[in-house]
C-alpha positions as MATLAB code, in Angstrom:
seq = 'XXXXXXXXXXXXXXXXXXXXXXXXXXXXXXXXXXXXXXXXXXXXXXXXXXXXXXXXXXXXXXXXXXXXXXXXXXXXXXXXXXXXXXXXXXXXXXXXXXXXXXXXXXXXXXXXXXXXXXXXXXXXXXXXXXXXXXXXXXXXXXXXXXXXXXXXXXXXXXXXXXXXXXXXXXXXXXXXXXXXXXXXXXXXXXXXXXXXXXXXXXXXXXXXXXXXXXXXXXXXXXXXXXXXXXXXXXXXXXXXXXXXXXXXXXXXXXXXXXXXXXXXXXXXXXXXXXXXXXXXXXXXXXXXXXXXXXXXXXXXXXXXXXXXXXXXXXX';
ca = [
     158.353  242.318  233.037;
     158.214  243.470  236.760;
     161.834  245.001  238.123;
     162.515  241.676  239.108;
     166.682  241.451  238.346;
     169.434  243.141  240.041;
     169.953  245.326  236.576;
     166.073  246.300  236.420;
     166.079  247.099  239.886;
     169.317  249.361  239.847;
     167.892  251.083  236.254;
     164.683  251.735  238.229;
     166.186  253.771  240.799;
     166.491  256.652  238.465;
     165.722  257.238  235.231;
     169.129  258.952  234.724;
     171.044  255.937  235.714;
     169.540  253.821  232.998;
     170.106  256.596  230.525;
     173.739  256.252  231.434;
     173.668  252.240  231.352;
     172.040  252.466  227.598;
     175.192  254.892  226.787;
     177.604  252.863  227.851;
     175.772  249.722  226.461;
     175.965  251.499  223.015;
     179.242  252.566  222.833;
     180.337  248.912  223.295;
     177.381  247.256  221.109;
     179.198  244.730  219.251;
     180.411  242.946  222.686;
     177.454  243.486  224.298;
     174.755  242.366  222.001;
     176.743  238.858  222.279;
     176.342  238.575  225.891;
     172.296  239.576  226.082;
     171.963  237.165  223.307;
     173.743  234.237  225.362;
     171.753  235.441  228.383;
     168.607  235.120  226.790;
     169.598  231.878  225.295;
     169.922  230.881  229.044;
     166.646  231.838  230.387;
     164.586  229.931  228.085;
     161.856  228.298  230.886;
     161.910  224.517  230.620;
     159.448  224.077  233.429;
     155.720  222.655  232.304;
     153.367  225.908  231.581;
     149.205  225.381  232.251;
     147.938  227.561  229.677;
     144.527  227.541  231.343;
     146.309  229.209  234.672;
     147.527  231.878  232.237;
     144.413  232.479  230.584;
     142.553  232.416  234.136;
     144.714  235.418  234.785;
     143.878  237.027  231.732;
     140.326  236.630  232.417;
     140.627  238.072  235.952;
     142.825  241.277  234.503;
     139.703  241.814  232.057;
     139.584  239.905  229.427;
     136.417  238.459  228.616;
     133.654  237.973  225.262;
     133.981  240.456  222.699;
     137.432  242.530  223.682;
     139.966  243.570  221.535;
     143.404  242.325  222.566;
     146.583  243.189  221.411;
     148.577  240.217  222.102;
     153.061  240.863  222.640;
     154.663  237.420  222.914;
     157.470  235.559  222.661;
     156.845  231.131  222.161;
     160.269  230.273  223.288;
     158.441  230.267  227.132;
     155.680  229.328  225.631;
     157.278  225.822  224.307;
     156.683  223.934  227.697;
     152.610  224.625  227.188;
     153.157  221.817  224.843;
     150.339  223.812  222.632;
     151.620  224.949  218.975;
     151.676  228.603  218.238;
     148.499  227.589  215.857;
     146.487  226.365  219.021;
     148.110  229.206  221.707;
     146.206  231.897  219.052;
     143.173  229.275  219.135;
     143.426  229.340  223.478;
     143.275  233.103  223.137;
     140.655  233.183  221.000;
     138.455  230.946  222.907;
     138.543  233.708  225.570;
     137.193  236.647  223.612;
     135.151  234.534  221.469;
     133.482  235.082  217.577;
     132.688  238.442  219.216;
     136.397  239.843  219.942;
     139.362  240.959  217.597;
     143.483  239.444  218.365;
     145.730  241.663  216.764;
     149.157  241.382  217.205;
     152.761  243.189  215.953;
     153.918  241.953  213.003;
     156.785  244.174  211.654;
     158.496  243.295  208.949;
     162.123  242.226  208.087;
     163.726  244.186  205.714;
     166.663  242.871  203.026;
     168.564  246.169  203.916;
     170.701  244.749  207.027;
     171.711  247.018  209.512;
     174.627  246.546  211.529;
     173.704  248.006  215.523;
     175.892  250.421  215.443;
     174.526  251.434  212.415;
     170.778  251.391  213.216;
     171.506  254.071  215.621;
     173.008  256.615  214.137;
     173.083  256.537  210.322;
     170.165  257.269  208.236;
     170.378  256.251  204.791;
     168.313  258.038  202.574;
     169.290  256.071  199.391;
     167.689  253.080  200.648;
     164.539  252.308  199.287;
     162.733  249.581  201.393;
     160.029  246.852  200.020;
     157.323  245.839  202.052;
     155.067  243.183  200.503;
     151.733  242.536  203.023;
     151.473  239.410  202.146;
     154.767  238.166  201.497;
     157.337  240.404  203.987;
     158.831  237.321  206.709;
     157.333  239.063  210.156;
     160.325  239.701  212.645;
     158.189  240.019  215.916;
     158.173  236.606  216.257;
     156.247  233.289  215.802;
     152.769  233.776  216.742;
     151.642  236.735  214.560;
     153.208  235.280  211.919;
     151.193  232.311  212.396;
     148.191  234.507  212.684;
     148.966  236.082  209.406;
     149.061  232.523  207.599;
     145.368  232.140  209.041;
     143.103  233.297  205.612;
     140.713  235.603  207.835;
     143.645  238.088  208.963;
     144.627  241.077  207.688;
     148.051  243.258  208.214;
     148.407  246.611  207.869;
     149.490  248.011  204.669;
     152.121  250.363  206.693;
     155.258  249.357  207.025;
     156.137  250.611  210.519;
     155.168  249.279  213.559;
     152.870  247.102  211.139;
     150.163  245.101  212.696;
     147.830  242.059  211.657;
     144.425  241.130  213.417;
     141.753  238.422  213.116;
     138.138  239.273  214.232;
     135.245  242.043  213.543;
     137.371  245.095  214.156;
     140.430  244.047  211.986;
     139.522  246.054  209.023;
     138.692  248.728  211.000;
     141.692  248.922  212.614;
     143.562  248.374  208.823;
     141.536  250.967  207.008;
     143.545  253.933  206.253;
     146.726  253.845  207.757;
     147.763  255.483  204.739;
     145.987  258.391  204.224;
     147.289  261.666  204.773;
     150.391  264.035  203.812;
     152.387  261.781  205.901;
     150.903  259.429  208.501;
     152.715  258.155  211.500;
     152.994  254.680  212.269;
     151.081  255.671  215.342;
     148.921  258.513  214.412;
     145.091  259.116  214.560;
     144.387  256.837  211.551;
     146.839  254.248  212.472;
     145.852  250.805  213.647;
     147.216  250.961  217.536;
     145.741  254.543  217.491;
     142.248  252.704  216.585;
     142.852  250.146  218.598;
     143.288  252.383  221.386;
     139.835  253.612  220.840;
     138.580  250.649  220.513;
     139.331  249.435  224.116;
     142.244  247.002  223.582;
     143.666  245.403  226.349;
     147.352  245.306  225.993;
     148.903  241.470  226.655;
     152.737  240.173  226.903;
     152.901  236.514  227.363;
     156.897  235.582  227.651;
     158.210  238.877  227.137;
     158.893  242.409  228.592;
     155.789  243.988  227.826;
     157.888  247.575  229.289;
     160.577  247.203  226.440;
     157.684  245.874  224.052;
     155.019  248.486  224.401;
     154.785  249.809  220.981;
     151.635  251.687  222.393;
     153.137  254.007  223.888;
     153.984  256.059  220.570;
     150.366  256.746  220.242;
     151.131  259.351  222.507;
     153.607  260.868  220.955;
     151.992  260.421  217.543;
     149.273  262.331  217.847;
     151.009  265.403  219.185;
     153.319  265.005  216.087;
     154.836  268.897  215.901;
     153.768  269.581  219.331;
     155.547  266.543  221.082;
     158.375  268.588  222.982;
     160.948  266.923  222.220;
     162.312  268.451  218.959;
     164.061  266.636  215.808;
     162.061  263.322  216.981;
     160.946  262.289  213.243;
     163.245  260.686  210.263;
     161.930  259.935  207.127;
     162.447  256.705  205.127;
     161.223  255.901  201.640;
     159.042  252.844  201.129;
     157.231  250.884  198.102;
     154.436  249.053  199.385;
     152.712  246.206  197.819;
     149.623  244.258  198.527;
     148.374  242.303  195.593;
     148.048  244.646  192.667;
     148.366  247.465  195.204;
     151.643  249.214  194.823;
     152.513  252.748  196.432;
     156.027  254.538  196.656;
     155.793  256.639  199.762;
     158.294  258.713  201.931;
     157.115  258.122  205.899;
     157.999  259.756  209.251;
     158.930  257.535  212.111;
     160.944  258.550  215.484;
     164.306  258.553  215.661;
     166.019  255.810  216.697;
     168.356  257.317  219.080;
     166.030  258.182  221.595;
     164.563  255.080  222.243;
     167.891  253.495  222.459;
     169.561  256.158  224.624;
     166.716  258.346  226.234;
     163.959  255.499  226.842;
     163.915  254.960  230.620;
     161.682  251.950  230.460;
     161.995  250.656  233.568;
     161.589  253.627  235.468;
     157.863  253.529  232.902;
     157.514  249.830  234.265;
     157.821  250.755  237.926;
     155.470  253.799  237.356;
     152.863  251.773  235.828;
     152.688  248.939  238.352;
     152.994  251.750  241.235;
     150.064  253.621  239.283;
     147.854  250.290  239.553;
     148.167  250.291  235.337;
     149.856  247.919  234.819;
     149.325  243.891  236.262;
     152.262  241.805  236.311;
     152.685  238.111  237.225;
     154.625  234.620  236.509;
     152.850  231.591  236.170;
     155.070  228.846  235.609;
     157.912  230.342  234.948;
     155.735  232.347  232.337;
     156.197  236.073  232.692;
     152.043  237.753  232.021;
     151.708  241.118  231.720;
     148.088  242.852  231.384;
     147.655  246.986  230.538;
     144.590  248.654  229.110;
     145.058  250.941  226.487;
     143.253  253.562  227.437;
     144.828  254.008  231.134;
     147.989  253.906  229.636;
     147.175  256.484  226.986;
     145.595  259.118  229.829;
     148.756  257.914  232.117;
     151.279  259.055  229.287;
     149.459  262.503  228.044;
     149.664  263.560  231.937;
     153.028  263.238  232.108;
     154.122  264.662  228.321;
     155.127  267.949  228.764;
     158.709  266.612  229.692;
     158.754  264.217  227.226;
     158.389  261.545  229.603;
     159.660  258.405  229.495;
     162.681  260.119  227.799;
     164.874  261.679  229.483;
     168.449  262.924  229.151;
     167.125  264.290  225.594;
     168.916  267.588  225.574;
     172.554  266.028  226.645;
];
């Protein structure tokens, strides 16, 4: 969402000073995880939602018959629209019609629990982790997995940054996410790669769509070696499953550290609203957040040769 808290606002100022904030946040993770989670807890928006205002806005930001959205949400601010997660994907759908593909995030949960301290700096290469397509719970909330219970979707087959979609382009954006030595869950032949080509427009309805913009490793996936930041890639071994499909596969994906200590994404947020790329509004309460993939892709690739939005990546 918009810089719209004291914290955002003071993180904005520099991307340094949020690097520093995410340090300290880390090295006291187990007290601190509490108090976001509480703090969330206390935000949830009671207030009655018109879904039609927030698909009016959608419409005006570009949405329309026939486009391919990839859809970020959370339903907890959603609850007030007194619309089930079945009929919020049914509202959405209405807008881009038979014609247009939804695709949303739909990353799985693993049974290997990480503590947070954990998930940041160990990497444990005995691990072997099972992704089923059909079966893994999704962790990215309630509305993709919804959309993977409806019988016409389809989720990728990789098991990072895995996606599902419902429309004409959701086997194209499926097909091959495999293929290769080692693919990258946002490579060329991955689906938010394709679905960059493809024109999606990029939504968040009730969440950060900054902190959630899984996009934005397109960019760095498709420089793969010639990213500059160096030692950006850990591997982790999978087995895959989909029906009578089974695989055993070693993948690359970044690591985690710099997104959790480097990632300055609210200096990205104010950059992209300042840059006209990114829309922002609440209606209702409802935080609605509107990007098109492309303009974000050229944004990023202009500003790459640093690495940007990481920063503090040598210290």
């Amino acid at each position: 969402m918009a810089n719209d808290t004291l914290i955002r606002k003071i993180f904005a100022i520099s991307p340094y000073i949020e690097v520093l904030g995410r340090k300290i946040y880390w090295n006291n993770v187990k007290h601190l995880s509490t108090v976001t989670k509480k703090s969330i807890k206390n935000s949830i928006n009671e207030n009655p939602v018109n879904f039609n205002e927030i698909k009016n806005f959608l419409y005006r930001s570009g949405v329309s018959d026939g486009s391919l959205i990839l859809v970020h949400s959370a339903f907890s601010p959603l609850k007030s629209t007194g619309l089930s997660p079945t009929e919020i994907i049914n509202e959405l759908c209405s807008l881009i019609g038979d014609t247009g593909t939804i695709a949303m995030p739909a990353m799985p949960k693993f049974k290997q629990k990480e503590e947070k301290k954990e998930y940041l700096i160990k990497n444990n290469t005995d691990y072997i982790y099972e992704y089923d397509v059909k079966k893994s719970p999704i962790k990215t909330g309630l509305l993709p997995a919804y959309l993977h219970r409806n019988k016409n979707s389809i989720r990728s087959r990789h098991p990072i940054n895995t996606m599902v979609a419902m429309g004409p382009l959701a086997t194209t954006l499926m097909n091959d996410n495999l293929s290769g030595l080692s693919p990258l869950p946002c490579g060329y032949e991955s689906s938010w790669s394709k679905c960059i080509d493809h024109d999606a427009i990029i939504i968040s309805l009730g969440t950060d769509l900054t902190h959630s913009l899984t996009a934005i490793h397109v960019a760095e996936d498709r420089l793969d070696k010639d990213w500059p930041i160096s030692n950006w890639y850990r591997e982790k071994r999978f087995i895959i499953k989909d029906g009578e499909f089974q695989q055993d596969i070693t993948l690359r994906e970044r690591q985690p550290k710099w997104g959790a200590l480097h990632f300055a994404e609210r200096t990205l947020c104010k950059d992209l609203i300042n840059s006209g790329i990114m829309h922002s509004t609440k209606i209702d309460g409802v935080t609605v957040e509107v990007v098109k993939g492309k303009d974000l892709i050229e944004f990023l690739n202009k500003n790459n040769n640093s690495g940007y939005p990481y920063f503090g990546t040598s210290l």
